[in-house]
N, C-alpha and C positions, 0 to 999 in steps of 0.2 A: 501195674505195679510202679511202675516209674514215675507215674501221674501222680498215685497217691504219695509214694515212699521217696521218692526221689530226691535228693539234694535240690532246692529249689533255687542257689543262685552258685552253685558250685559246679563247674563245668569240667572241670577236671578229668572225672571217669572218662565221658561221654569226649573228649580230646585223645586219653590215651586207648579207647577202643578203636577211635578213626584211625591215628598215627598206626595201628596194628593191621589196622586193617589195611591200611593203603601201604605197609612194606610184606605182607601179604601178596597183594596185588601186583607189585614192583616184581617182586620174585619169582611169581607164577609167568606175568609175560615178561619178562630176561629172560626165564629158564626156556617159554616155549620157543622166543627166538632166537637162543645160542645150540636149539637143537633141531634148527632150520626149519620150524613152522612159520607161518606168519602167524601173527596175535593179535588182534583189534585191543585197545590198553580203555579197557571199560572205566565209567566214570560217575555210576552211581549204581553200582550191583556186586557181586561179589562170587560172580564166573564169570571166566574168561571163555573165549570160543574159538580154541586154535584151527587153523585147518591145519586139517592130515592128508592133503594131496598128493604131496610127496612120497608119501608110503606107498599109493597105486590101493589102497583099501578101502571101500567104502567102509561107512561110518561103523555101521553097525557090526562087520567084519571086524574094525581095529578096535571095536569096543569090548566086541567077546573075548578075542584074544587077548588083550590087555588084560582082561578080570580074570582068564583062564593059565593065563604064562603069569605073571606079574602083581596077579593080587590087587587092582587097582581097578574102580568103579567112574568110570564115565557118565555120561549119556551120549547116544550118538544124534548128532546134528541132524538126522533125516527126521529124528522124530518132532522137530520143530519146523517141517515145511521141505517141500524142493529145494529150494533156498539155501534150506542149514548142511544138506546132503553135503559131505568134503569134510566138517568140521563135526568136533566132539565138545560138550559142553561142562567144565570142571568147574566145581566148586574150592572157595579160600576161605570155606568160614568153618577151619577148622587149625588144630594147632599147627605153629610155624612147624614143630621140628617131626610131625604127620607129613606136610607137606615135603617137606625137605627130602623123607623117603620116598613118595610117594614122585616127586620129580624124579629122583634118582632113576628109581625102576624105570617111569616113564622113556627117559633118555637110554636107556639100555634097548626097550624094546622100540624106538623111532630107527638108532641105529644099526639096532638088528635088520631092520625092514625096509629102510631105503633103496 
């Protein structure tokens, strides 16, 4: 579609999806580490991969509870390897003021589980 229909020297769009995307991004890791996860600050994708170590949950534990207390859908990091085990994999390709609740709750229930 873009190929064919696209503005062919107007770059505009394709500027304000970036700038959205990358305060997006900004949002997502501030928010995970002013609620003491760490947050790797990814640089061409659009999830982040906090760890949840701090809770004492493995992944897939803090990932059911979360969908089941809080309404909010994860992945949990074990299903990406040994490796992702600790961390939960969230998506920001979805609206700012989605996310904005979507932090919220998160930060109730990291609180709660500390």
């Amino acid at each position: 579609e873009a190929l064919k229909n696209g503005r062919e020297h107007n770059y505009e769009d394709v500027l304000n999806m970036r700038e959205s995307y990358d305060r997006r991004r900004r949002l997502m890791v501030d928010s995970f580490r002013n609620m003491g996860l760490d947050c790797f600050e990814p640089y061409g994708a659009f999830y982040v991969f906090p760890s949840i170590k701090p809770t004492g949950m493995d992944s897939e534990t803090f990932c059911k509870r979360l969908l089941e207390e809080k309404k909010i859908a994860c992945v949990p990091g074990g299903a990406f390897g040994q490796s992702g085990e600790g961390h939960i994999r969230c998506c920001y390709a979805t609206a700012l003021d989605k996310l904005n609740i979507a932090l919220e709750r998160m930060a109730d229930f990291v609180a709660a589980n500390r």
